[in-house]
MDAnalysis code that builds the backbone (N, CA, C; Angstrom):
import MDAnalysis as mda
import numpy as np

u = mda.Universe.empty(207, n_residues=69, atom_resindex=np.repeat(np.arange(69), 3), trajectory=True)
u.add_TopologyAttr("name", ["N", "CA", "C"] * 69)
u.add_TopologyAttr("resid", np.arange(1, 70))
u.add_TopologyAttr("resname", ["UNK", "UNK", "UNK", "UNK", "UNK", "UNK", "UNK", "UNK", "UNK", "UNK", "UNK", "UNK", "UNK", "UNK", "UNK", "UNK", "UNK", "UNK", "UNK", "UNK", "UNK", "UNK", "UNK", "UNK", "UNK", "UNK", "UNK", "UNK", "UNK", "UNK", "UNK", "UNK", "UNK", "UNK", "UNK", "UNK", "UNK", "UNK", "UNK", "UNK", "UNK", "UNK", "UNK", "UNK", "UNK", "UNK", "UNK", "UNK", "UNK", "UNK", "UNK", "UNK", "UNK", "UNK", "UNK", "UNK", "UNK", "UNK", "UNK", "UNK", "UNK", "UNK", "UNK", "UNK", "UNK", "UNK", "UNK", "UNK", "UNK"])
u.atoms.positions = np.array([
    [-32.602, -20.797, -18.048],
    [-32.160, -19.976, -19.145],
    [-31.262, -20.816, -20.057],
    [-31.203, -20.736, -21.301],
    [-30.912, -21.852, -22.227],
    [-29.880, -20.710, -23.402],
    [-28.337, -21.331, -23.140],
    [-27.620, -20.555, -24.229],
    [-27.353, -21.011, -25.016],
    [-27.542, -19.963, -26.180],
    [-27.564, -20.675, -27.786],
    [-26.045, -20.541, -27.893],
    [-25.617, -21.829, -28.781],
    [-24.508, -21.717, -29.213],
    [-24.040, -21.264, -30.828],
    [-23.772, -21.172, -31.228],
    [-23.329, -20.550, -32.981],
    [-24.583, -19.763, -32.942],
    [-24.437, -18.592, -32.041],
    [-25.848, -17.355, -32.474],
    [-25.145, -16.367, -33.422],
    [-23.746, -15.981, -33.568],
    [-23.604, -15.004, -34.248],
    [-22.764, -15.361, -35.704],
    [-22.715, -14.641, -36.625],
    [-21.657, -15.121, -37.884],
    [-20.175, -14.920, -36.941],
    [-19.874, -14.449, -36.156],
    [-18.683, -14.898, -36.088],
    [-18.245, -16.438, -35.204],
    [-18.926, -16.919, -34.874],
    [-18.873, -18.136, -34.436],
    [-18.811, -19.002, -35.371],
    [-19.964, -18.642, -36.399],
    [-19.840, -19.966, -37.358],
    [-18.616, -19.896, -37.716],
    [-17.949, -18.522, -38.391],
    [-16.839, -18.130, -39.167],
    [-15.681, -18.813, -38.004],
    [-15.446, -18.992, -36.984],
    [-14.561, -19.902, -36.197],
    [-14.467, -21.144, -36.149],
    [-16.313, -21.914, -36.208],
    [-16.339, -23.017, -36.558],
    [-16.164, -23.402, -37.784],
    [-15.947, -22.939, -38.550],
    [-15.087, -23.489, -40.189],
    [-14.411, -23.002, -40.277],
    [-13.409, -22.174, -39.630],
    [-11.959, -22.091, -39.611],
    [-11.312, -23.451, -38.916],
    [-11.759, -23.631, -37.849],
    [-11.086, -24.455, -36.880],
    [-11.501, -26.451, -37.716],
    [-12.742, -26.333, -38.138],
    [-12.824, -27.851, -38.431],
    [-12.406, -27.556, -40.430],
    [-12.046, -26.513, -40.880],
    [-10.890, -26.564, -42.081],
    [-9.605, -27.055, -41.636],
    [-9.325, -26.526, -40.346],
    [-7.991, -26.818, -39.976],
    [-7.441, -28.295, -39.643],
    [-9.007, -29.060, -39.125],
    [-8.674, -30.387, -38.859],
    [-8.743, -31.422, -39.830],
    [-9.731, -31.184, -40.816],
    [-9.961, -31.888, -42.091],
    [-8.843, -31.478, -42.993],
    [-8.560, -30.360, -43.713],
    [-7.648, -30.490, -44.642],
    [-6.296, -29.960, -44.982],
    [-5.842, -29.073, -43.021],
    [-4.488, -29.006, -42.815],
    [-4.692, -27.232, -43.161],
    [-3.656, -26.404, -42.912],
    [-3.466, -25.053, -42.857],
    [-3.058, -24.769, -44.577],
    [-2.427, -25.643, -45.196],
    [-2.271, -25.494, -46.507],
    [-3.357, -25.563, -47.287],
    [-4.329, -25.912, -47.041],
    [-6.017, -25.867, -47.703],
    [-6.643, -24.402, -47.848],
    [-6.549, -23.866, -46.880],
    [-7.148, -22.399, -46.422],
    [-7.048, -21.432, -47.439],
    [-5.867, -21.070, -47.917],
    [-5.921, -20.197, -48.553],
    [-6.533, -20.546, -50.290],
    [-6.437, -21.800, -50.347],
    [-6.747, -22.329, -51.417],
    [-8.268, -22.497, -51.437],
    [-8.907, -22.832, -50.805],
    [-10.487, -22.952, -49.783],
    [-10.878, -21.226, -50.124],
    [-10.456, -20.502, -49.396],
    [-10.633, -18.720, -49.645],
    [-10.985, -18.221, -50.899],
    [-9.856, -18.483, -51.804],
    [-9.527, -17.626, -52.564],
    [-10.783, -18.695, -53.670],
    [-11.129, -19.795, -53.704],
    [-12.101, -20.260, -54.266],
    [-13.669, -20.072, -53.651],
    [-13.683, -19.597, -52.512],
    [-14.804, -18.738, -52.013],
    [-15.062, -17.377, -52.181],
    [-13.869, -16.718, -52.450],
    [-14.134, -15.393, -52.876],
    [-14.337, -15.370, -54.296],
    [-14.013, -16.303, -55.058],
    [-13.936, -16.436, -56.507],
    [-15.751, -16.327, -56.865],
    [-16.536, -17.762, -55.997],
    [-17.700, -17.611, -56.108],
    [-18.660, -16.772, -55.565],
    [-17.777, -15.853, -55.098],
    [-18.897, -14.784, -54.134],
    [-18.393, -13.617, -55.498],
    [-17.624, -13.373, -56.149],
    [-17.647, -12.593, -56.972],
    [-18.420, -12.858, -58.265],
    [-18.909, -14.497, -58.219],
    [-19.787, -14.480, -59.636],
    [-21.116, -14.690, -59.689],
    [-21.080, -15.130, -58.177],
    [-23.213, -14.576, -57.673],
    [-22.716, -13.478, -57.903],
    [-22.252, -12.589, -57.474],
    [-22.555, -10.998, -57.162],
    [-22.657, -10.272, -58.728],
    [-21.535, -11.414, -59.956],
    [-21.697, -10.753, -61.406],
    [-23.324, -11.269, -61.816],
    [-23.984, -12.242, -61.051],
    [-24.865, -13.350, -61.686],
    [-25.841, -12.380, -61.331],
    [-26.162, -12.047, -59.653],
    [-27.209, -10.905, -59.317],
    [-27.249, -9.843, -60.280],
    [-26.454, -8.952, -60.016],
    [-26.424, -7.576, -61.144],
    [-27.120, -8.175, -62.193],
    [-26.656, -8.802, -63.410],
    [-27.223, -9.267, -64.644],
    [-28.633, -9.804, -64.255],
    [-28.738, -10.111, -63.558],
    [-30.227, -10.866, -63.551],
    [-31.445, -8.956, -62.697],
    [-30.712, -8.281, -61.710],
    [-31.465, -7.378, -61.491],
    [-31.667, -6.252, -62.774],
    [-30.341, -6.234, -63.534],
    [-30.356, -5.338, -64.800],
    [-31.523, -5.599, -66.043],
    [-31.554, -7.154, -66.054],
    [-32.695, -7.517, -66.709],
    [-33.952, -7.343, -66.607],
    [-34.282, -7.407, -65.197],
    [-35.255, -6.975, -64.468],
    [-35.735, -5.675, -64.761],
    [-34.543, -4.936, -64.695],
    [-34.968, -3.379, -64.779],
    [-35.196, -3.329, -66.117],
    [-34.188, -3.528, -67.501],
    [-35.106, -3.362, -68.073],
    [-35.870, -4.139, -68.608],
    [-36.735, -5.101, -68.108],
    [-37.786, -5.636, -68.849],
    [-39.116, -4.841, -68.179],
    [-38.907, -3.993, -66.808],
    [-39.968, -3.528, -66.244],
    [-40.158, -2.157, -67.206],
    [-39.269, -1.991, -67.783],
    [-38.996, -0.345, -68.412],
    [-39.915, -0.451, -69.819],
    [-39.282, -1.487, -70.261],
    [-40.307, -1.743, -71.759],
    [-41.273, -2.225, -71.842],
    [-41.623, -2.788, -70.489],
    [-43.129, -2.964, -70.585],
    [-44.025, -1.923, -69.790],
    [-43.321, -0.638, -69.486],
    [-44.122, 0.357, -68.632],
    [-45.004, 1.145, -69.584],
    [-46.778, 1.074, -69.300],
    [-47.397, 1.361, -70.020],
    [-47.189, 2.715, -70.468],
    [-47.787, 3.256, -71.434],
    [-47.656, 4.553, -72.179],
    [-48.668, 5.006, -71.925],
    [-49.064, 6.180, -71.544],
    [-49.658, 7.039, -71.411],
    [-50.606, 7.821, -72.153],
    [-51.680, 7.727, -72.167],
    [-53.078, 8.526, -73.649],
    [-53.068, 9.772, -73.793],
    [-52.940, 10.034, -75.008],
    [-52.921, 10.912, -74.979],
    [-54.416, 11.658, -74.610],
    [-54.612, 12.807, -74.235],
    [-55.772, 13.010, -73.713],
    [-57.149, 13.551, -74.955],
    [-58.073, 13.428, -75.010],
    [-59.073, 13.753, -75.925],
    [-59.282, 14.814, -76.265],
])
């Protein structure tokens, strides 16, 4: 039987806590964070705008309907 190691996100999330801690000291971290949350807030502005577009470009190109004879 063969155990996986880093199977869950919280492992990874320990293993880059702990080798942040050895590379660039406890004073890095919060500085490291708060520039990871920075870019997780501008995919997340980048998604929206790009699904909004989506929607409406599917909207104006949704065919119209005949009128009947």
């Amino acid at each position: 039987m063969q155990t996986q190691m880093l199977g869950s996100p919280t492992d990874w999330i320990i293993l880059i806590v702990v080798v942040l801690l050895v590379l660039g000291g406890s004073k890095k971290i919060p500085e490291v964070a708060k520039a990871l949350g920075r870019a997780m807030g501008e995919f997340r502005k980048g998604r929206m705008e790009v699904e909004r577009e989506i929607s409406e470009a599917t909207k104006s190109e949704a065919p119209k309907p005949e009128p009947p004879n």
